[in-house]
C-alpha positions as a Markdown table, in Angstrom:
| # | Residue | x | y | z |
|---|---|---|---|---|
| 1 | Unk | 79.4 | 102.1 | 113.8 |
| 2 | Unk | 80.1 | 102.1 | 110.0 |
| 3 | Unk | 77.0 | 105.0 | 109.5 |
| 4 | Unk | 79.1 | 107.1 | 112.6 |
| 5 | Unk | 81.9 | 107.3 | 110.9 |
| 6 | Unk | 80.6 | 108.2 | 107.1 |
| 7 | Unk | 79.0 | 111.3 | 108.9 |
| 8 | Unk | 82.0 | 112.3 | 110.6 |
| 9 | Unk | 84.1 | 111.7 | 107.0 |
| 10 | Unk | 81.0 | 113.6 | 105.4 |
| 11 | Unk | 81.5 | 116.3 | 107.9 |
| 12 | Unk | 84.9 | 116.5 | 108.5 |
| 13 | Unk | 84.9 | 116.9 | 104.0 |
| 14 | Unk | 82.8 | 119.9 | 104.2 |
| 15 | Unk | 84.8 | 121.9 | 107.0 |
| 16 | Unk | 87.8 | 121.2 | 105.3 |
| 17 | Unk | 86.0 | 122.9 | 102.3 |
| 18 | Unk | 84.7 | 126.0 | 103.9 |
| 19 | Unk | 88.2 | 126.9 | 105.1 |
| 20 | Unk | 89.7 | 126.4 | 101.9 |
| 21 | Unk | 86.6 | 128.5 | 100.3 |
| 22 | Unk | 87.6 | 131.2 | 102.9 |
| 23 | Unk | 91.1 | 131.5 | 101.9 |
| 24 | Unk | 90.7 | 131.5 | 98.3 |
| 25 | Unk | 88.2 | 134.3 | 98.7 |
| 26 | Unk | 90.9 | 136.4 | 101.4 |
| 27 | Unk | 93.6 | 135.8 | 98.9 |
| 28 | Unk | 91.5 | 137.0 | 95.9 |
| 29 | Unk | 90.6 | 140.2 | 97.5 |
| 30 | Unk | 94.5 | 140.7 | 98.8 |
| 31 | Unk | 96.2 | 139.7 | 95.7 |
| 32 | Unk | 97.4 | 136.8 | 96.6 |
| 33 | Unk | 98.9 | 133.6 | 94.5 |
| 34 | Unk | 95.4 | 131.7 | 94.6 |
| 35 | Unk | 93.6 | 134.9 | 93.1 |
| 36 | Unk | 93.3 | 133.0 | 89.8 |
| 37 | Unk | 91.5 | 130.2 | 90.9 |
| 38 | Unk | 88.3 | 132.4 | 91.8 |
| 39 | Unk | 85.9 | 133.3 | 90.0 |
| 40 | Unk | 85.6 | 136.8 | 91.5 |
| 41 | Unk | 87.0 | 139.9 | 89.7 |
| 42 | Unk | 88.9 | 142.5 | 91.7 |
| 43 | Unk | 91.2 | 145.2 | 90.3 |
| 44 | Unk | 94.3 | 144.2 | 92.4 |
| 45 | Unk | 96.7 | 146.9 | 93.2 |
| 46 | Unk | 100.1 | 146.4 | 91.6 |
| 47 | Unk | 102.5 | 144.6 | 94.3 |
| 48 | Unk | 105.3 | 146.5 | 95.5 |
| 49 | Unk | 109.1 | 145.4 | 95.8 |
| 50 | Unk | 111.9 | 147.1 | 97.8 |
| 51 | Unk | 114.4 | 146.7 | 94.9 |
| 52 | Unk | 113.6 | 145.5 | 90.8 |
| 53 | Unk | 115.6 | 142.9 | 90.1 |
| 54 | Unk | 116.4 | 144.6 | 87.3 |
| 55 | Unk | 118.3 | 147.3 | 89.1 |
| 56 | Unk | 120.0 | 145.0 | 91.1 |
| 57 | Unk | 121.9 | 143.2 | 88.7 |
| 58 | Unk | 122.6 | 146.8 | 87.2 |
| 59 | Unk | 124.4 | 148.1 | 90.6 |
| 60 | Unk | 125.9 | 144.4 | 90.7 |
| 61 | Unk | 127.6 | 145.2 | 87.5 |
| 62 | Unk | 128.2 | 148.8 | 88.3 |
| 63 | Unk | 130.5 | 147.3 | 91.3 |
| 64 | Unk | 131.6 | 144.6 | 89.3 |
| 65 | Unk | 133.2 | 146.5 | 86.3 |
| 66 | Unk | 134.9 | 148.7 | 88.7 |
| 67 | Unk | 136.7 | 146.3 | 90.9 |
| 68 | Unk | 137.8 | 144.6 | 87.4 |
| 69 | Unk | 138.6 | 147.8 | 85.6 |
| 70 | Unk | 141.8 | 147.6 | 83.2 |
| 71 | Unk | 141.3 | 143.0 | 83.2 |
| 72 | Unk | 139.8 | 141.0 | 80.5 |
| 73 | Unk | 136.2 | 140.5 | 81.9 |
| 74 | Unk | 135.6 | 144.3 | 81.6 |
| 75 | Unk | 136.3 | 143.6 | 77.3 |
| 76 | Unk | 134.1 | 140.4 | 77.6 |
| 77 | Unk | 131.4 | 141.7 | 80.5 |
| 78 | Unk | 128.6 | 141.1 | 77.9 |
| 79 | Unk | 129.8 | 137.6 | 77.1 |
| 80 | Unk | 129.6 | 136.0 | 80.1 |
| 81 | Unk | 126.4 | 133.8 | 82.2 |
| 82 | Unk | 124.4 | 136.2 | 83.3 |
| 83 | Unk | 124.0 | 134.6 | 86.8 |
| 84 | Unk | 127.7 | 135.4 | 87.3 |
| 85 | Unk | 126.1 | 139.2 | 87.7 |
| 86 | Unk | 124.0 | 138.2 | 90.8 |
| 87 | Unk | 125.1 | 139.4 | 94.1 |
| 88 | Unk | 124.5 | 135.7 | 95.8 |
| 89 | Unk | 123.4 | 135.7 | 99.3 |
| 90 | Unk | 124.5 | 132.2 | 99.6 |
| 91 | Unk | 127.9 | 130.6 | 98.8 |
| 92 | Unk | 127.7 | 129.1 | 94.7 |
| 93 | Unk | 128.8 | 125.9 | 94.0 |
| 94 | Unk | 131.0 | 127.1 | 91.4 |
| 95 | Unk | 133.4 | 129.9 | 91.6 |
| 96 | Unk | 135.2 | 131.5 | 89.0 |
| 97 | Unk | 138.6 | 133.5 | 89.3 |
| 98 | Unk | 138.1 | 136.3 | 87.1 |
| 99 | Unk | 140.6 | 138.4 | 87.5 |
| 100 | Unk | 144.2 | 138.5 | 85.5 |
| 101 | Unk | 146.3 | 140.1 | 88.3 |
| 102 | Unk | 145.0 | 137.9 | 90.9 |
| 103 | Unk | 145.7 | 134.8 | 88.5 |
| 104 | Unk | 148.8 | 135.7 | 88.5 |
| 105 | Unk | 149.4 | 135.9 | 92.3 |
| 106 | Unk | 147.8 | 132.1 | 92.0 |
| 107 | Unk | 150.4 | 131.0 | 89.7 |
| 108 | Unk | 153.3 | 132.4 | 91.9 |
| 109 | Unk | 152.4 | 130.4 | 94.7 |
| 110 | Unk | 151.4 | 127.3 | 93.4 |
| 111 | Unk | 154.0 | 127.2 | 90.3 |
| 112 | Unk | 157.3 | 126.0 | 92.0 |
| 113 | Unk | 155.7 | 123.3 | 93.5 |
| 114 | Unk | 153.6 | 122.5 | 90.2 |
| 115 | Unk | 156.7 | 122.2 | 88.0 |
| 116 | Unk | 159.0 | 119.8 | 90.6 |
| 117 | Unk | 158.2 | 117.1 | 87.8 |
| 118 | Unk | 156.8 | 117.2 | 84.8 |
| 119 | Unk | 153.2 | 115.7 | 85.2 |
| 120 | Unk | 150.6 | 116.7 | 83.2 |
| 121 | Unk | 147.5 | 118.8 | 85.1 |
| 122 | Unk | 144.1 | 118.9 | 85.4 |
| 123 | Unk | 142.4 | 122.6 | 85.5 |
| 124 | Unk | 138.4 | 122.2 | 86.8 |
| 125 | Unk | 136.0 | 124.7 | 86.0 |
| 126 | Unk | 138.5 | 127.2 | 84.5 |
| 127 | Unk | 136.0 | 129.9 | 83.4 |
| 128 | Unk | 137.2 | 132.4 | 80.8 |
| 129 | Unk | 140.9 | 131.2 | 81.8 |
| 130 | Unk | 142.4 | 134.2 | 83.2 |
| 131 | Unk | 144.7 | 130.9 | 85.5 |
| 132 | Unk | 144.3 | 128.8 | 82.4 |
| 133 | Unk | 146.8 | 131.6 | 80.4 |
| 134 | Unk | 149.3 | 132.2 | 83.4 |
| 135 | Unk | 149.8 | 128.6 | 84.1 |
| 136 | Unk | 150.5 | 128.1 | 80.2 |
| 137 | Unk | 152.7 | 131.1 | 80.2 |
| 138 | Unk | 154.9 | 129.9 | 83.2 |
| 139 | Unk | 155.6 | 126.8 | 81.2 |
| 140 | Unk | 153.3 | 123.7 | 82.2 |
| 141 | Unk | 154.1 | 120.5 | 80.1 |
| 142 | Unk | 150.4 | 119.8 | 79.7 |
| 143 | Unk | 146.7 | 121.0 | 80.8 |
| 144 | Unk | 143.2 | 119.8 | 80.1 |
| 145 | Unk | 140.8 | 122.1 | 81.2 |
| 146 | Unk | 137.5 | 120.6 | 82.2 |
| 147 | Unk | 134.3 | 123.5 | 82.2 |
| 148 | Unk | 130.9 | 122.2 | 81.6 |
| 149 | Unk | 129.5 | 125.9 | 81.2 |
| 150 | Unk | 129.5 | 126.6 | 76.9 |
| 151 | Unk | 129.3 | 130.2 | 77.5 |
| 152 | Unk | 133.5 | 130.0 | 78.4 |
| 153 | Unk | 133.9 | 127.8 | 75.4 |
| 154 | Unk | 134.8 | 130.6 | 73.0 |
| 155 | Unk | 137.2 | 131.8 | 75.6 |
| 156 | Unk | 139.0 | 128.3 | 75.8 |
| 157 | Unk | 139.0 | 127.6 | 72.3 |
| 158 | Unk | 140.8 | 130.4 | 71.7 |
| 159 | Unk | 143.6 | 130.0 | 74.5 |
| 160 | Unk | 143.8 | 126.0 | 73.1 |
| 161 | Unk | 144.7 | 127.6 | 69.5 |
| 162 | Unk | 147.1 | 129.6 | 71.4 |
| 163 | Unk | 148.7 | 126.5 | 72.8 |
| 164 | Unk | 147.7 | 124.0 | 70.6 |
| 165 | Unk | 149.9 | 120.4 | 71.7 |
| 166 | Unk | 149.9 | 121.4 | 75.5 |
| 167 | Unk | 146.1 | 122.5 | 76.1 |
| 168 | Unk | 143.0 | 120.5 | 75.5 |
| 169 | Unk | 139.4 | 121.4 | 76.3 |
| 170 | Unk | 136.8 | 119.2 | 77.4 |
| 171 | Unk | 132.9 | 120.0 | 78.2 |
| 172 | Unk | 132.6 | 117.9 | 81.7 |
| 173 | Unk | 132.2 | 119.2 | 85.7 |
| 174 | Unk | 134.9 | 117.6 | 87.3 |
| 175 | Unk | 133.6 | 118.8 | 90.8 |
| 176 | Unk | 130.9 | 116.1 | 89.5 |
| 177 | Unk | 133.6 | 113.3 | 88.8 |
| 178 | Unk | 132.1 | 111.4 | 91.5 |
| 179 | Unk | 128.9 | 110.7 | 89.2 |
| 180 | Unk | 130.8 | 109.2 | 86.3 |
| 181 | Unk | 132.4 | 107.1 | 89.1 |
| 182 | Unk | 129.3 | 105.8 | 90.2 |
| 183 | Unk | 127.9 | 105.1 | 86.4 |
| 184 | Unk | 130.9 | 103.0 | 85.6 |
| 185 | Unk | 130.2 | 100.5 | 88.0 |
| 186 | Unk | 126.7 | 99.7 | 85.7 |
| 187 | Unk | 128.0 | 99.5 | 82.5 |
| 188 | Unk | 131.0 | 99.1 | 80.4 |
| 189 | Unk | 131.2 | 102.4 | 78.7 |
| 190 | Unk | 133.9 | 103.8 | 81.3 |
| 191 | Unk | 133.9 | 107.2 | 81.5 |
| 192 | Unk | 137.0 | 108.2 | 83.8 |
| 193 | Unk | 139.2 | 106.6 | 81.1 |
| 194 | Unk | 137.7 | 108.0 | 78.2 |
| 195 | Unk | 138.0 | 111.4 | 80.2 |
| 196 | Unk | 141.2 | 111.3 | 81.0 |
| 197 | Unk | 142.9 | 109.1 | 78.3 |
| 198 | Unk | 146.3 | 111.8 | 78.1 |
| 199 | Unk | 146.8 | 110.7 | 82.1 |
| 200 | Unk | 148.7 | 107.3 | 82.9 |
| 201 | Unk | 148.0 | 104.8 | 86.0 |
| 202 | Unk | 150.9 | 105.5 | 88.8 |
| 203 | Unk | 151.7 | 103.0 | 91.9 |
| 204 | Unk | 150.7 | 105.1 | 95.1 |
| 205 | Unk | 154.4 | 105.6 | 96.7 |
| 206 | Unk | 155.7 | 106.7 | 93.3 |
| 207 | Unk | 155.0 | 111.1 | 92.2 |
| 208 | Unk | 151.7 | 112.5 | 92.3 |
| 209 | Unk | 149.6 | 111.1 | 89.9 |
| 210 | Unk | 146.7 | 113.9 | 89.1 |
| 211 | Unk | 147.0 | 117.3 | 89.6 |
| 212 | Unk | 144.6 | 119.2 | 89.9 |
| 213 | Unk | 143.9 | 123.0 | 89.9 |
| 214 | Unk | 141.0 | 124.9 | 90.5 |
| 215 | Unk | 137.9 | 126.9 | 92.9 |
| 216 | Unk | 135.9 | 124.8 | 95.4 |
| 217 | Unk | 133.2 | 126.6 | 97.6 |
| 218 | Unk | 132.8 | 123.9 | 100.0 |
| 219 | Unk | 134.0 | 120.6 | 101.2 |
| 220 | Unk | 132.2 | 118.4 | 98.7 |
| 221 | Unk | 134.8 | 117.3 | 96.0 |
| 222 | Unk | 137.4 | 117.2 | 98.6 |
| 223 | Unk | 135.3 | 115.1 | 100.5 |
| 224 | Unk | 134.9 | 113.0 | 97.5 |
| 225 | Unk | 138.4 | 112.3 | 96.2 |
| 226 | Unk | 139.2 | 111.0 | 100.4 |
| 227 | Unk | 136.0 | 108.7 | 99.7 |
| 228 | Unk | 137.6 | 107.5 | 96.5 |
| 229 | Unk | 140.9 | 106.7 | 98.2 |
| 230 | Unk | 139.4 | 105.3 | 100.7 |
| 231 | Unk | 137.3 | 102.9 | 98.8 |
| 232 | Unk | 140.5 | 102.7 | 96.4 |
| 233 | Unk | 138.5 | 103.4 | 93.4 |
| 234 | Unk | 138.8 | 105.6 | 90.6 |
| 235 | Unk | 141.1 | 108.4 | 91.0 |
| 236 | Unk | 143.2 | 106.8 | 93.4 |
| 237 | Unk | 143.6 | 104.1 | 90.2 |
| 238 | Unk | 146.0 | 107.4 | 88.5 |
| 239 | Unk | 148.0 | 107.6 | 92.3 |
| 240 | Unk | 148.3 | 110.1 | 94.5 |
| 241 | Unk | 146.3 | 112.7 | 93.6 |
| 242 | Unk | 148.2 | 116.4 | 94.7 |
| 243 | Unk | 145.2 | 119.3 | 94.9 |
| 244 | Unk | 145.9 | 122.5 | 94.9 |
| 245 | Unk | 142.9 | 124.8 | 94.9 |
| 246 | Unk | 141.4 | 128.2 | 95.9 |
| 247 | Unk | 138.7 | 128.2 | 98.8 |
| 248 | Unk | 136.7 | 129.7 | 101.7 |
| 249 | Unk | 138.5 | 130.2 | 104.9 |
| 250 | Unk | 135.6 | 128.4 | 106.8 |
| 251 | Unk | 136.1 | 125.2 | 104.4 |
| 252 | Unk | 139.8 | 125.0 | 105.8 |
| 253 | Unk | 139.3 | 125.4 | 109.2 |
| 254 | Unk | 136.6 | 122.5 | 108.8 |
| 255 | Unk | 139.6 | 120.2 | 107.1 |
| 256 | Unk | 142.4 | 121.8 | 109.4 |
| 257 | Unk | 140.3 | 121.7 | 113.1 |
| 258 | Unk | 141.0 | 119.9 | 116.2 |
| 259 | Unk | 138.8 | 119.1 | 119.3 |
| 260 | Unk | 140.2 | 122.9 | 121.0 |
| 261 | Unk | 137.3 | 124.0 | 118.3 |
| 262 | Unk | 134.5 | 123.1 | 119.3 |
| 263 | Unk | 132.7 | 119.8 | 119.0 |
| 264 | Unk | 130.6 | 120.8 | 116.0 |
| 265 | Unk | 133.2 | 121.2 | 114.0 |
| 266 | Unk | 135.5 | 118.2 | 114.8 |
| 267 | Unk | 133.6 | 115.3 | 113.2 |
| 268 | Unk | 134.8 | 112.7 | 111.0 |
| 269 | Unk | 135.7 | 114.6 | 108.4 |
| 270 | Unk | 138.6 | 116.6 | 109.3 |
| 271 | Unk | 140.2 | 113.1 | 111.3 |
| 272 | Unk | 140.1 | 111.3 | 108.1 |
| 273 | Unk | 141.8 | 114.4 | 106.3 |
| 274 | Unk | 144.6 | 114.7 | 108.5 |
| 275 | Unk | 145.4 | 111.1 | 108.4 |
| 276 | Unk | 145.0 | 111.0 | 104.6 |
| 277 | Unk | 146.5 | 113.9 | 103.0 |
| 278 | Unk | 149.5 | 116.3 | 103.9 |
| 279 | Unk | 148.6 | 119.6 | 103.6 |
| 280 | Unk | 150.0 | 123.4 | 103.6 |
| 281 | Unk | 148.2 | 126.6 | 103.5 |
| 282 | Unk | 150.5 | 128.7 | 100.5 |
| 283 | Unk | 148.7 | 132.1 | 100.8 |
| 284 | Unk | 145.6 | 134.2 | 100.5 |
| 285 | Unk | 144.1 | 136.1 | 97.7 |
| 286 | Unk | 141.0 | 138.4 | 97.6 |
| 287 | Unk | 137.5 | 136.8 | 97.4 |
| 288 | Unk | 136.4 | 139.6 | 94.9 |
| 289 | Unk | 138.6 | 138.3 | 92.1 |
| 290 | Unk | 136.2 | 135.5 | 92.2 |
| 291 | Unk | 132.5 | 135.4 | 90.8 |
| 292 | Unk | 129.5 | 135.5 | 91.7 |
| 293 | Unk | 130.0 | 138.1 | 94.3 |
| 294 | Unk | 128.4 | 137.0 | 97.6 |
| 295 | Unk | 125.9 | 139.8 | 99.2 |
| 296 | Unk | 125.2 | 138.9 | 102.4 |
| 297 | Unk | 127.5 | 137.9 | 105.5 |
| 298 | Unk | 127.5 | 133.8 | 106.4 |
| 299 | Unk | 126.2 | 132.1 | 108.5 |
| 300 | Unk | 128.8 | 130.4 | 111.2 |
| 301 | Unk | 127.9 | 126.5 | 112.2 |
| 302 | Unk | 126.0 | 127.4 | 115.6 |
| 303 | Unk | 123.9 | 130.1 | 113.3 |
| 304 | Unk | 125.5 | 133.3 | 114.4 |
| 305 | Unk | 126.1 | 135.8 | 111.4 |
| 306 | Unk | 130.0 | 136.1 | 110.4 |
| 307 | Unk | 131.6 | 139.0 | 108.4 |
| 308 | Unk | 131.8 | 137.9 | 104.8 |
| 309 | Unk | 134.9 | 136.5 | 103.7 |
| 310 | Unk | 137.2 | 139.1 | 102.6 |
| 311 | Unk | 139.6 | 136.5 | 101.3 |
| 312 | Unk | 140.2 | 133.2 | 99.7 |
| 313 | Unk | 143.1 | 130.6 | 100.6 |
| 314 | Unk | 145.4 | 128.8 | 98.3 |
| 315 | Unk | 146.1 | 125.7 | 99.6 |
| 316 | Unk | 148.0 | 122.1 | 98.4 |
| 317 | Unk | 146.8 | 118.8 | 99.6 |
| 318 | Unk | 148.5 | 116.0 | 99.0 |
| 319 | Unk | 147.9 | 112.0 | 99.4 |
| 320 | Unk | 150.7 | 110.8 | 102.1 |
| 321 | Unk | 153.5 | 109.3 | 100.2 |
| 322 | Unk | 153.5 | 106.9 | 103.3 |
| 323 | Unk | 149.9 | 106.7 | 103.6 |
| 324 | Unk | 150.2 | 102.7 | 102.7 |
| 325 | Unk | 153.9 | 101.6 | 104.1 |
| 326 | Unk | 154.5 | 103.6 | 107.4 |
| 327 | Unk | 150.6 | 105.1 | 108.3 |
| 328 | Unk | 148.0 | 102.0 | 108.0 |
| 329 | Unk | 147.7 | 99.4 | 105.9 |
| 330 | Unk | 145.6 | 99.3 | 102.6 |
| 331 | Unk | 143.5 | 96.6 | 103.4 |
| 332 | Unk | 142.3 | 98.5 | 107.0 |
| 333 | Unk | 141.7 | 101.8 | 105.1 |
| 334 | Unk | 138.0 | 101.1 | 105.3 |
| 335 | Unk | 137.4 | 99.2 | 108.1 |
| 336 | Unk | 139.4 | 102.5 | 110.1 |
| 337 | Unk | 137.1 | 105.4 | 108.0 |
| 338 | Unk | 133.8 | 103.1 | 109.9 |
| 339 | Unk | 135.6 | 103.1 | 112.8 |
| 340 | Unk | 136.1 | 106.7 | 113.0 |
| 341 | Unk | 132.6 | 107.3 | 111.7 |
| 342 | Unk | 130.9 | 105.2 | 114.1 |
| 343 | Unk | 132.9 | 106.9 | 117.3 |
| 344 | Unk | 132.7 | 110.4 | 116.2 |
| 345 | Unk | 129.1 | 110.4 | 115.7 |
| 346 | Unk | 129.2 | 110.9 | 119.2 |
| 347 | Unk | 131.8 | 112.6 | 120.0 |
| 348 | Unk | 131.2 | 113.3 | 124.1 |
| 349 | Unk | 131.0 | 109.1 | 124.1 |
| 350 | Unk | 134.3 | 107.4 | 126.4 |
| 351 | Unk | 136.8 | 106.0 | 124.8 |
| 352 | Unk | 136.9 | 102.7 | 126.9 |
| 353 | Unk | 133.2 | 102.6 | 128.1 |
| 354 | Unk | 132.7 | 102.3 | 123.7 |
| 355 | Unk | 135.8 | 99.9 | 123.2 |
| 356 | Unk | 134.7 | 97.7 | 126.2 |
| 357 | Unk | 131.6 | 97.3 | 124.2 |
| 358 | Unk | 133.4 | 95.7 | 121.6 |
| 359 | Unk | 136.2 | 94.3 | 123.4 |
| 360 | Unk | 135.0 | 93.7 | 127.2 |
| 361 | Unk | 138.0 | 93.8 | 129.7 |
| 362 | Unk | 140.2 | 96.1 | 127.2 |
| 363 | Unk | 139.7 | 98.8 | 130.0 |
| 364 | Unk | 143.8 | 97.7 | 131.3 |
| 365 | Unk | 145.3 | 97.9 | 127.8 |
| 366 | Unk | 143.7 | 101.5 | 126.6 |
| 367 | Unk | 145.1 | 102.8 | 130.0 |
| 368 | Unk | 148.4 | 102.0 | 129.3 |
| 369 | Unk | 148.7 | 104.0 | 126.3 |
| 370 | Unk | 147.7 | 107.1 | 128.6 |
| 371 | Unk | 143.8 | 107.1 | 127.7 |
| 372 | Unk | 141.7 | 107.0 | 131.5 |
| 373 | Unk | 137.8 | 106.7 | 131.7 |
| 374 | Unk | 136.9 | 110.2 | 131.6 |
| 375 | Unk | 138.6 | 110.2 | 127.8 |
| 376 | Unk | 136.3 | 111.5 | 124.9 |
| 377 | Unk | 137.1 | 110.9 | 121.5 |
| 378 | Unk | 136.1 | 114.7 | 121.1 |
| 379 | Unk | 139.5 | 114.7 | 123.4 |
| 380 | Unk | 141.5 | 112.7 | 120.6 |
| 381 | Unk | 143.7 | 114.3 | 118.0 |
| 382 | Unk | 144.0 | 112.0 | 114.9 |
| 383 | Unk | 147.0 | 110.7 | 115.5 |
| 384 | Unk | 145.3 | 109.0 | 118.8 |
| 385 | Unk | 142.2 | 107.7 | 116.9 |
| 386 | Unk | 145.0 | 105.9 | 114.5 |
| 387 | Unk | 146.9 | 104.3 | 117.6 |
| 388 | Unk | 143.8 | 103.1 | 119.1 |
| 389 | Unk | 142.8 | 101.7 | 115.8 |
| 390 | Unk | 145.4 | 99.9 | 115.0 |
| 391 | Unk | 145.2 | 98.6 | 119.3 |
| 392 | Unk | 141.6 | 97.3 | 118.2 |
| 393 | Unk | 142.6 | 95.6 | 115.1 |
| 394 | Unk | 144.4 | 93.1 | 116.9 |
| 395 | Unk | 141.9 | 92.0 | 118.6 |
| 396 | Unk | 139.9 | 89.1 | 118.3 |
| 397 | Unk | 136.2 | 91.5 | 118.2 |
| 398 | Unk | 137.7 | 93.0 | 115.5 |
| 399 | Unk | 137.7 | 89.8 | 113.2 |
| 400 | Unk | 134.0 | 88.2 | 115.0 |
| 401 | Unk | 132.0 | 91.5 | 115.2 |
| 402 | Unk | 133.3 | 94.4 | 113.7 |
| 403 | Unk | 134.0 | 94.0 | 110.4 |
| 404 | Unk | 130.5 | 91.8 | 109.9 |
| 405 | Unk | 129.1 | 94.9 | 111.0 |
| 406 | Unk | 131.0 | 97.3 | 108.4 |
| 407 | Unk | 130.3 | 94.7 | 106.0 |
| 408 | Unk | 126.4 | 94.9 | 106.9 |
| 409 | Unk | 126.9 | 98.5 | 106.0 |
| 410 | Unk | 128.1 | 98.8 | 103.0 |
| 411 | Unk | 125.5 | 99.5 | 101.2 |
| 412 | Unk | 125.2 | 102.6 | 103.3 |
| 413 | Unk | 129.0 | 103.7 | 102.4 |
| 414 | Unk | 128.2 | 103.7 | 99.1 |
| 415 | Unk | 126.1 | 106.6 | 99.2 |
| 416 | Unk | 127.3 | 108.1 | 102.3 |
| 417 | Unk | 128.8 | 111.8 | 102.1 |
| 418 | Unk | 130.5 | 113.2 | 105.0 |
């Protein structure tokens, strides 16, 4: 038996071989990748591209300079990261408003809601600091702009010499705030407070603690300052943090949906926005005045091609004032963000065939607040996910089974990103 299978490996060895012989050899004769790993010589035609990069980035800047004609990035075009040049075919992490008369328009619609109080702000990824300069100019008490990229630095250090007791200027990502987060809890160094030593610790009902300003291309940092209130850690230590950023159409509607959408959309994410934050859509600006450029049109959820997004919202999101006296109490914050996730995983499940499972015999009681068996929670609004919640808390599975189970998992919310 043993000698059977040593010639099968043995032969098995040496097909494997002769096909990778083969394809070496057709690769070195088509120019291919592997062509330098045989030991054949053959003059290989030069291979052909549609488009040199080079000449690419040269149209790119061609457009570029043109649609910012007369501003201060056509002075300082040569100054700036070169990949900020590339007509991107995907969405980039970080976008940067480049453009003075749309900074402008930015400041006019967030700036009589920004100076209600005097509390200091927070500016994230500011770029050359086309905002930066407008919100200085319409009279802000204090700003620390936070850009990790050193190519703006000369840019900023200028504007902070310009404003030298109300601006500071500090080398971190804050769209990567959650990381310091997450290395304070495994050592004693603590980097949130060092970061942000100008800003003071606020109770939750009284005015917004942080403010911050700035460009977000997806739902990732908004996402991440819920998940801090929710597990009531870092940034909800400073109070109720007020955002008031620039982003994507699509990344609003993802925040903003309910189940008339489509059940792709409406997942967990948007139920625990609406319950946490109040929100307002102040106006619209164009996606131009914001770099990189994108190239190519999106792609929707279900993988149909969109149009490419002409414009970019301005919208504030707030913390509810109420969020802990009137909406749910703080110490069910997490135990309701498992029991949303769990249901909305699947969001075609009943609502009382999935309760009974916790609760047998609480068929009567959901039917008496309107819900019947043929009830989704794709069918719910948030508001009706919150009543039920709150239903379920006072029951006596709630205490025996379900919070031993969110307990069990959480090691999982620790990492877990909507």
């Amino acid at each position: 038996m043993i000698g059977i299978k040593t010639k099968a490996g043995f032969l098995f060895r040496r097909f494997i071989t002769s096909k990778i012989s083969k394809f070496i050899e057709a690769q070195n004769v088509r120019g291919g990748r592997y062509a330098k790993f045989c030991t054949v010589s053959v003059d290989q035609p030069p291979r052909r591209t549609s488009v040199p990069l080079g000449r690419r980035r040269v149209k790119a800047r061609e457009k570029i300079l043109e649609y910012f004609s007369g501003t201060t990035l056509q002075e300082h075009i040569d100054d700036l990261p070169i990949n900020l040049m590339n007509l991107s075919s995907t969405n980039s992490e970080h976008l940067y408003l480049c453009h003075d008369g749309v900074a402008s328009q930015v400041v006019n619609l967030i700036q009589n809601d920004l100076m209600t109080d005097s509390s200091k702000v927070i500016e994230m990824n500011p770029g050359m600091g086309c905002l930066t300069k407008k919100i200085m100019d319409a009279g802000i008490q204090f700003l620390k702009a936070l850009e990790p990229n050193e190519k703006f630095e000369p840019f900023l250090m200028d504007l902070s010499k310009e404003y030298p007791d109300k601006l500071t200027i500090d080398k971190t990502d804050f769209m990567s705030f959650w990381k310091l987060v997450h290395l304070d809890k495994y050592d004693e160094v603590k980097r949130v407070a060092q970061l942000l030593p100008e800003f003071s610790r606020v109770p939750w009902g009284d005015k917004p603690g942080l403010k911050v300003v700035g460009t977000v291309s997806d739902t990732k940092f908004v996402s991440f300052v819920m998940m801090d209130i929710i597990r009531q850690s870092k940034m909800y230590s400073y109070g109720r943090p007020c955002l008031y950023l620039c982003l994507p159409p699509r990344v609003w509607e993802k925040f903003t949906c309910d189940g008339s959408t489509g059940l792709v959309r409406y997942t967990s994410l948007p139920i625990l926005f609406q319950t946490i934050f109040d929100y307002k859509l102040l106006g619209q600006v164009p996606r131009k005045a914001f770099l990189p450029w994108q190239s190519t049109p999106m792609r929707s959820d279900k993988g149909k091609k969109t149009r490419t997004e002409e414009y970019m919202y301005v919208v504030r999101i707030e913390g509810k004032k109420n969020l802990f006296s009137e909406v749910i109490d703080e110490r069910l914050l997490q135990a309701y963000w498992f029991f949303v996730h769990h249901n909305m995983y699947a969001r075609t499940s009943k609502v009382i065939q999935q309760m009974e499972a916790w609760e047998p015999g609480c068929g009567p009681a959901l039917i008496k607040q309107g819900f019947n068996v043929f009830t989704q929670f794709g069918d719910l609004t948030s508001e009706d996910i919150l009543k039920i919640f709150k239903e379920f808390s006072t029951w006596h599975s709630f205490g025996s089974s379900f919070i031993p189970c969110m307990e069990n998992s959480s090691q999982k919310m620790e990492t877990l990103f909507f």
